[in-house]
PDB file of N, CA, C and O in Angstrom:
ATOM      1  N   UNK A   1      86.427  74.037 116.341  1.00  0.00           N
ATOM      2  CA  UNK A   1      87.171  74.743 117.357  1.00  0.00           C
ATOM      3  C   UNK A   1      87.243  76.223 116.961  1.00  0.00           C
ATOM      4  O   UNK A   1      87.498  76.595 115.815  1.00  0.00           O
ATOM      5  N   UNK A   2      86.919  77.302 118.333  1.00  0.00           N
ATOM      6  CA  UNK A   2      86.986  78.545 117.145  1.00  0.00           C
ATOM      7  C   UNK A   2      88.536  79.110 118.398  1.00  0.00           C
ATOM      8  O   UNK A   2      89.277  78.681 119.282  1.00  0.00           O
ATOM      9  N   UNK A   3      88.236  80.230 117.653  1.00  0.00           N
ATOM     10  CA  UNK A   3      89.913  80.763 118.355  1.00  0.00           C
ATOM     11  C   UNK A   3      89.830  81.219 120.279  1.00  0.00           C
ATOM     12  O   UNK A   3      90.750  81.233 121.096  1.00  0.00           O
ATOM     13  N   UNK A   4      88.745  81.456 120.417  1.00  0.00           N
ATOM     14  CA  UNK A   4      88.722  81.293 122.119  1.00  0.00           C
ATOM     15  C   UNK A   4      88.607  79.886 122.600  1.00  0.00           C
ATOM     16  O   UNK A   4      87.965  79.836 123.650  1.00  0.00           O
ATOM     17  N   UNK A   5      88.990  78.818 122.204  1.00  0.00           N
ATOM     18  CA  UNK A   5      89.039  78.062 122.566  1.00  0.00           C
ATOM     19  C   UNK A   5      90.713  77.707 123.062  1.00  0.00           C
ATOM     20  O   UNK A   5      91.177  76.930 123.896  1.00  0.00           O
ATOM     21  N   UNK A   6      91.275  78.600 122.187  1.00  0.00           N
ATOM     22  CA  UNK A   6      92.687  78.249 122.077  1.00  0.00           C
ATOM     23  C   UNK A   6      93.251  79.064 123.211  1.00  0.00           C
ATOM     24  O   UNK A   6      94.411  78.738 123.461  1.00  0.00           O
ATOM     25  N   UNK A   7      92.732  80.118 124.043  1.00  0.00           N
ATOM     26  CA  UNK A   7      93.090  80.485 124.978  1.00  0.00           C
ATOM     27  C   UNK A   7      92.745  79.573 126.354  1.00  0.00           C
ATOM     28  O   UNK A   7      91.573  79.359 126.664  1.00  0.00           O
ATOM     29  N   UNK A   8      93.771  79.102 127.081  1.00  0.00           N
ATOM     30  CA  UNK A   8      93.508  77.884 128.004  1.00  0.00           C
ATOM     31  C   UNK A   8      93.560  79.115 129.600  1.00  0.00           C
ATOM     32  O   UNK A   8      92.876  78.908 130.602  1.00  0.00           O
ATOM     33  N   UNK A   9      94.274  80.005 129.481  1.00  0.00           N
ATOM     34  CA  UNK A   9      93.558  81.163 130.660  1.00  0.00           C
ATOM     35  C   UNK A   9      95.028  81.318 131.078  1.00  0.00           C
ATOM     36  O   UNK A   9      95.459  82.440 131.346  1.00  0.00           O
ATOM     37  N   UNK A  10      96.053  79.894 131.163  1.00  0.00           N
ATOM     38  CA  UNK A  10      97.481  80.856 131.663  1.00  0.00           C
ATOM     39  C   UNK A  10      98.432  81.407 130.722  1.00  0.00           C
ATOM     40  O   UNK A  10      99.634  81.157 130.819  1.00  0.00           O
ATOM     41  N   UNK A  11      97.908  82.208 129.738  1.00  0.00           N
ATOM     42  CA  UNK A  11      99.028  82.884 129.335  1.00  0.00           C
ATOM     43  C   UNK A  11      98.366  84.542 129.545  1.00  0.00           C
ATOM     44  O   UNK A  11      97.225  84.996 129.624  1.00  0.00           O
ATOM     45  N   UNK A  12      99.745  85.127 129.585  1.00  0.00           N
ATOM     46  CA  UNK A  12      99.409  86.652 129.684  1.00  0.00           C
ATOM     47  C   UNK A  12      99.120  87.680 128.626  1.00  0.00           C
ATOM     48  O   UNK A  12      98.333  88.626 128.584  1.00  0.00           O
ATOM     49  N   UNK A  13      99.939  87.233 127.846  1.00  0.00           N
ATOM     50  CA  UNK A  13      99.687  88.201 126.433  1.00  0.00           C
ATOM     51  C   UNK A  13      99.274  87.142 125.335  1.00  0.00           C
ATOM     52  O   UNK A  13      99.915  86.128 125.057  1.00  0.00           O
ATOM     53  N   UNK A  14      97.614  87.726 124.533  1.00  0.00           N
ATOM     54  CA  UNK A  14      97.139  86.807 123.592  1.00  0.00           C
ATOM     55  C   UNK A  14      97.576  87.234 122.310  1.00  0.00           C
ATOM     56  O   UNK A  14      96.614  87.945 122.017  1.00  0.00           O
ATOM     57  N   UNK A  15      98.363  87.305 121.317  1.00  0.00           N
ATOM     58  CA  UNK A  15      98.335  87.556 119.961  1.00  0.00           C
ATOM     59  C   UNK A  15      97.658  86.698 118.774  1.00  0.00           C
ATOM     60  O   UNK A  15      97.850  85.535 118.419  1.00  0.00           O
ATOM     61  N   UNK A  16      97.049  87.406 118.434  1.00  0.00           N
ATOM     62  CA  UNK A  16      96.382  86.860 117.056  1.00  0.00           C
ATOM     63  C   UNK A  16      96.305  88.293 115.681  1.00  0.00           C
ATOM     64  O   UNK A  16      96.469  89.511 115.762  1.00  0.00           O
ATOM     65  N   UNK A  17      96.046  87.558 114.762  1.00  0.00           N
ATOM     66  CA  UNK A  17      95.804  88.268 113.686  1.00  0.00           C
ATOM     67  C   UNK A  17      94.477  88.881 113.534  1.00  0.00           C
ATOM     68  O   UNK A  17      93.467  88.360 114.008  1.00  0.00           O
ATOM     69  N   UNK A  18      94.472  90.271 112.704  1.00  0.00           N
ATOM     70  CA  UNK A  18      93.190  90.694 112.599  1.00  0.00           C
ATOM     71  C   UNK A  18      92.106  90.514 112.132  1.00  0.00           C
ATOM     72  O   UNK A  18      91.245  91.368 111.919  1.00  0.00           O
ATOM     73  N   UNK A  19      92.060  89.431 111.943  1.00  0.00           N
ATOM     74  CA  UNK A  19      90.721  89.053 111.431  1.00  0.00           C
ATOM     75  C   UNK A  19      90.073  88.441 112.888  1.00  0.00           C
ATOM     76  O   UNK A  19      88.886  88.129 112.986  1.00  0.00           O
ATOM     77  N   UNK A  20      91.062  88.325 114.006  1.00  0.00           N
ATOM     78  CA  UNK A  20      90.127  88.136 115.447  1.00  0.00           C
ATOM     79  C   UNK A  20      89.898  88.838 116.232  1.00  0.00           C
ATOM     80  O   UNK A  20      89.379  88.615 117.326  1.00  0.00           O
ATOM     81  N   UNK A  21      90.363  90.092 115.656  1.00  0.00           N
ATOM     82  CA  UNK A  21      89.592  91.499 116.113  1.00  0.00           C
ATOM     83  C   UNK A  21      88.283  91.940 116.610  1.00  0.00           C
ATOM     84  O   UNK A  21      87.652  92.647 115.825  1.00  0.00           O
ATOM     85  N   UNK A  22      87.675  91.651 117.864  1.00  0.00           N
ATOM     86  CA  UNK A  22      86.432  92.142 117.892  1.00  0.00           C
ATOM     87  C   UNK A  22      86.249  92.783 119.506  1.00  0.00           C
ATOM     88  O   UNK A  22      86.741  92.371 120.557  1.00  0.00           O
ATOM     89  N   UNK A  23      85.425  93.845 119.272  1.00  0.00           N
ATOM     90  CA  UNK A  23      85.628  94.363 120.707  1.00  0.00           C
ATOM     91  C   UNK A  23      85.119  93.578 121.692  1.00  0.00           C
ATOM     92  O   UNK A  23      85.577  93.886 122.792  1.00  0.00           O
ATOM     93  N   UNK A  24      84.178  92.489 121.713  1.00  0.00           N
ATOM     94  CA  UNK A  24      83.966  91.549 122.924  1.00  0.00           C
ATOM     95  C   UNK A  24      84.974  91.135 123.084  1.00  0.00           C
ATOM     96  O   UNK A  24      85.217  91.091 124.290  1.00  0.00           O
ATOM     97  N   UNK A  25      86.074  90.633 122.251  1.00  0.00           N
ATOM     98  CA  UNK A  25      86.933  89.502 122.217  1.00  0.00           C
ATOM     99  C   UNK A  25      88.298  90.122 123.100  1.00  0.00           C
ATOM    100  O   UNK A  25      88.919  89.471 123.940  1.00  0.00           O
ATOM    101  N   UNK A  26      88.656  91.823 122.609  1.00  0.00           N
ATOM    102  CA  UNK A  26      89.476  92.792 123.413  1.00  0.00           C
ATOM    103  C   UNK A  26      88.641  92.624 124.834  1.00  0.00           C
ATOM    104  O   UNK A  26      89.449  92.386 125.733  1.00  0.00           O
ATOM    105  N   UNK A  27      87.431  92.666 125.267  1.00  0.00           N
ATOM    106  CA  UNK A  27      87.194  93.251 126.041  1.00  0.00           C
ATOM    107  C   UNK A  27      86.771  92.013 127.513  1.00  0.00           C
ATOM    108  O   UNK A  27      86.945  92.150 128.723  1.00  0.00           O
ATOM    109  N   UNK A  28      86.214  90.937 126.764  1.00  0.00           N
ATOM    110  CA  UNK A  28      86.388  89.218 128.023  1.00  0.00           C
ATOM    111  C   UNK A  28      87.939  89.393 128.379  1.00  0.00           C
ATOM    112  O   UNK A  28      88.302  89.559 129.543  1.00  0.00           O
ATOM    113  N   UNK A  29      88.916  89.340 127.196  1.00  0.00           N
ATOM    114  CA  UNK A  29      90.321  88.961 127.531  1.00  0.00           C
ATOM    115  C   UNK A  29      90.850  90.412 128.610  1.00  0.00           C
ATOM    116  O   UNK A  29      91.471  90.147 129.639  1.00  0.00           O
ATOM    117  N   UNK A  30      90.614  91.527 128.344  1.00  0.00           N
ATOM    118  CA  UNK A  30      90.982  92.632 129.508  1.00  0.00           C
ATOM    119  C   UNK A  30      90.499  92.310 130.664  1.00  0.00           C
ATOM    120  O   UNK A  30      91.106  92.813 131.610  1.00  0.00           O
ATOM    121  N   UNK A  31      89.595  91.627 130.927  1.00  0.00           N
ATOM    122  CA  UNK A  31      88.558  91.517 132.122  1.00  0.00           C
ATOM    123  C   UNK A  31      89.270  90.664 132.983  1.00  0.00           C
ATOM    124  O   UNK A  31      89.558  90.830 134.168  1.00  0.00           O
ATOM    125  N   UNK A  32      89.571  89.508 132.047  1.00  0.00           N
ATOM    126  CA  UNK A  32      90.299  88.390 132.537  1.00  0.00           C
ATOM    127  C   UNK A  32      91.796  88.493 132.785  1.00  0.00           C
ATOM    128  O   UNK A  32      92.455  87.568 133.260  1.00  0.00           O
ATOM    129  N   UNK A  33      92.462  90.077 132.314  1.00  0.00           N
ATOM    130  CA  UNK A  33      93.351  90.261 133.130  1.00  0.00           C
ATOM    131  C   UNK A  33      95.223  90.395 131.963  1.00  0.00           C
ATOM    132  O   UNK A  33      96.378  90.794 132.105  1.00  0.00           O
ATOM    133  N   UNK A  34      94.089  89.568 130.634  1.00  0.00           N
ATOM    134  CA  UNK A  34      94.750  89.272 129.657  1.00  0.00           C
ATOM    135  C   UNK A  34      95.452  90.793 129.336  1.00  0.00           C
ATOM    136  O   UNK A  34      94.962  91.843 129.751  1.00  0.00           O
ATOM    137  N   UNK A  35      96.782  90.702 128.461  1.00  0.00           N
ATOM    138  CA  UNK A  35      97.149  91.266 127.486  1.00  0.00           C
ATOM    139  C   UNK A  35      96.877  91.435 126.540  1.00  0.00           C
ATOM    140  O   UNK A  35      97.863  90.943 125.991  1.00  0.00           O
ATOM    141  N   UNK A  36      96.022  91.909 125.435  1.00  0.00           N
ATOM    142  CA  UNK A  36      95.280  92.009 124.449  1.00  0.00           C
ATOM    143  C   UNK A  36      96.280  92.047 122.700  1.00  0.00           C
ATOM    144  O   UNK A  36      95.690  92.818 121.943  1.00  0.00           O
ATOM    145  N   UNK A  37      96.978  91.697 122.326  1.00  0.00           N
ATOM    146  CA  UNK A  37      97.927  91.870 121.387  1.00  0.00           C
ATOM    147  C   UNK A  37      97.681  91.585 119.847  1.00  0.00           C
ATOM    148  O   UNK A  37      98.498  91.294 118.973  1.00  0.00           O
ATOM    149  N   UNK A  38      96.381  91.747 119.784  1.00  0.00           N
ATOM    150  CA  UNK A  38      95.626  91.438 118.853  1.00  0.00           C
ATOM    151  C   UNK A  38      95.982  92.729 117.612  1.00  0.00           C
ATOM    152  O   UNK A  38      95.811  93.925 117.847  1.00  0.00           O
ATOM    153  N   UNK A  39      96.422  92.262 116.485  1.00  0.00           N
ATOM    154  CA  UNK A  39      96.245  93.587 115.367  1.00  0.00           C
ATOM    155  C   UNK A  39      95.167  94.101 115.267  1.00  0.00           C
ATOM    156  O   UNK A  39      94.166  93.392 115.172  1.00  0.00           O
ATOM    157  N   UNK A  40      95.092  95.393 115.261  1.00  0.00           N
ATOM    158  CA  UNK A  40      93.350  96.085 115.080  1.00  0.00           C
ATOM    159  C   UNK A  40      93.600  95.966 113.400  1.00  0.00           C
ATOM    160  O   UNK A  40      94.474  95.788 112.552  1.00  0.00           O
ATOM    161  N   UNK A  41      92.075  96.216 113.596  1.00  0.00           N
ATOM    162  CA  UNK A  41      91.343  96.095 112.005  1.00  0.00           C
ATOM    163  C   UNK A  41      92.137  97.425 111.765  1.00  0.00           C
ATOM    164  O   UNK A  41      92.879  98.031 112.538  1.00  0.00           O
ATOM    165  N   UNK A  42      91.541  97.882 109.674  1.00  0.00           N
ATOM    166  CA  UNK A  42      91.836  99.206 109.576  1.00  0.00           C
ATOM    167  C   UNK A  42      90.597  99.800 109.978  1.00  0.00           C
ATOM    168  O   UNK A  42      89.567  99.175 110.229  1.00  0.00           O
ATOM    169  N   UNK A  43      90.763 101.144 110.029  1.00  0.00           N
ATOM    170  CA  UNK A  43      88.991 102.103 110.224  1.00  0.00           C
ATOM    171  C   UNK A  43      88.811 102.200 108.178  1.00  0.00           C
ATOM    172  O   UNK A  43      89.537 102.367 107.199  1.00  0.00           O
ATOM    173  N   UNK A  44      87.480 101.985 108.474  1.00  0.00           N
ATOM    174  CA  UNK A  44      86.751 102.458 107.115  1.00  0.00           C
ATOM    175  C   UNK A  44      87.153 103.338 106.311  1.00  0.00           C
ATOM    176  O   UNK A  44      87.407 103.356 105.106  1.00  0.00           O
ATOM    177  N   UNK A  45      87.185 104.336 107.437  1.00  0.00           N
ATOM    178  CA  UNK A  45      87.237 105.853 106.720  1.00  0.00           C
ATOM    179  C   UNK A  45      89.007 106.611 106.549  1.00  0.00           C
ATOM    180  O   UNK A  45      89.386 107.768 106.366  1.00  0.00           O
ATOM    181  N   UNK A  46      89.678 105.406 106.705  1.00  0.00           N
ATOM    182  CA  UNK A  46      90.853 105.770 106.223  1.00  0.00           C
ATOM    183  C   UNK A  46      91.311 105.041 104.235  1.00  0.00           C
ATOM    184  O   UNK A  46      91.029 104.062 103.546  1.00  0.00           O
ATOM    185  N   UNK A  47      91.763 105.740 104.173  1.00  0.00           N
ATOM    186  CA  UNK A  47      92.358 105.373 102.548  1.00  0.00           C
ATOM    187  C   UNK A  47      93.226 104.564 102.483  1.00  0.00           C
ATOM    188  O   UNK A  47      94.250 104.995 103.013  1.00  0.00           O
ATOM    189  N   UNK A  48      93.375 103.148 101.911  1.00  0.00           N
ATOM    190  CA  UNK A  48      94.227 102.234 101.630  1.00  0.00           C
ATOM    191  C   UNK A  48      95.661 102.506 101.419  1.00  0.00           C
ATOM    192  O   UNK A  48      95.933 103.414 100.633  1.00  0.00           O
ATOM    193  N   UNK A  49      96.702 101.815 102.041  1.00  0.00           N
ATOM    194  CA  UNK A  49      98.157 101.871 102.046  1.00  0.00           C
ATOM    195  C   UNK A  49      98.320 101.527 100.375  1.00  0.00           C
ATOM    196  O   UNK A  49      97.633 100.683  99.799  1.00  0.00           O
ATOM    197  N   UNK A  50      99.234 102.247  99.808  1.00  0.00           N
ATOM    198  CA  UNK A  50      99.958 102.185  98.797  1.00  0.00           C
ATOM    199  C   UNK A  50     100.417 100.147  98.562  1.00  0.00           C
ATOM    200  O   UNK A  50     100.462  99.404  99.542  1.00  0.00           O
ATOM    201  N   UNK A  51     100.628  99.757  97.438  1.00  0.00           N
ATOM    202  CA  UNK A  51     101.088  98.450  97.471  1.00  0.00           C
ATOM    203  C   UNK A  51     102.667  98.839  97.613  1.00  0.00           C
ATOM    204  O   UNK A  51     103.306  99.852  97.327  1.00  0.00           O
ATOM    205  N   UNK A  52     102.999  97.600  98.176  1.00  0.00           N
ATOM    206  CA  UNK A  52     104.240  97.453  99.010  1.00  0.00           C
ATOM    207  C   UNK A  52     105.539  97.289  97.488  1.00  0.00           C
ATOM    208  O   UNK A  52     106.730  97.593  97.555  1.00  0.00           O
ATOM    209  N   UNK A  53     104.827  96.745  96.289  1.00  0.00           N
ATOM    210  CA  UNK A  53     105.460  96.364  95.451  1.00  0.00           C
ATOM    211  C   UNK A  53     106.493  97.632  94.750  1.00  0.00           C
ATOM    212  O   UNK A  53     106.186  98.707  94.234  1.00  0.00           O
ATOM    213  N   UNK A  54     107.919  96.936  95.006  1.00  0.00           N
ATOM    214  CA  UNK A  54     108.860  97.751  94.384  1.00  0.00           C
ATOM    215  C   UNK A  54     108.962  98.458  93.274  1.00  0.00           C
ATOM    216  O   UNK A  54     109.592  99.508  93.152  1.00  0.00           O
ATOM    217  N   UNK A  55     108.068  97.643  92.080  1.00  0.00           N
ATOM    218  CA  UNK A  55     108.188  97.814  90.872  1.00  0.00           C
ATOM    219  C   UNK A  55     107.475  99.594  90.710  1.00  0.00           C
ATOM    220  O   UNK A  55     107.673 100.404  89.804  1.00  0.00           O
ATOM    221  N   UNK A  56     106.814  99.704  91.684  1.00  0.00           N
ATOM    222  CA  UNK A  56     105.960 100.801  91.523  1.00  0.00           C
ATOM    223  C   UNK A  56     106.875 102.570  91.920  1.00  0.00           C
ATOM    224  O   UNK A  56     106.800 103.739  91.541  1.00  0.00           O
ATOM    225  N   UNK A  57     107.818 101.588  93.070  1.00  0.00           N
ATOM    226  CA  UNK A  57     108.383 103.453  93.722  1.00  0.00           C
ATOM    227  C   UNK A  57     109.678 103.093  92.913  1.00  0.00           C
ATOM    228  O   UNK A  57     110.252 103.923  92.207  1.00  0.00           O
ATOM    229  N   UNK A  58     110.001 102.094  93.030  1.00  0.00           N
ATOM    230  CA  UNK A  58     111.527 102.186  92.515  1.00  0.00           C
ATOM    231  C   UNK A  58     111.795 102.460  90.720  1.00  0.00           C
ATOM    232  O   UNK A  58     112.904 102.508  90.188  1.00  0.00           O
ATOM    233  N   UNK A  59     110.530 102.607  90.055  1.00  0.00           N
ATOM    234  CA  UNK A  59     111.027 103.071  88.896  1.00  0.00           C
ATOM    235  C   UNK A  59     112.028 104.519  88.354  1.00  0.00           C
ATOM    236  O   UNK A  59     112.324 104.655  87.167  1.00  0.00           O
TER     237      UNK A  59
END
């Protein structure tokens, strides 16, 4: 089963995680009228977020 399967057509807004990010996948579901609520990927050419871990700012 892959994850467009799991869309049955009546719901309005689709959320998934980014790893189901793909512009066909934004772009059938716009067509079809969908809400697209999908997390985007990061871009390449940006520099990685800091780790979230406390131990690091809160010293």
């Amino acid at each position: 089963m892959t994850v467009d399967d799991l869309v049955r057509g009546d719901e309005k807004p689709v959320r998934a995680d980014a790893a189901y990010d793909t512009h066909a996948r934004r772009t059938r579901l716009k067509s079809e009228g969908k809400k697209v609520r999908i997390a985007r990927r990061p871009a390449s050419n940006h520099p990685e977020l800091p780790s979230r871990n406390c131990q690091e700012f809160c010293a």
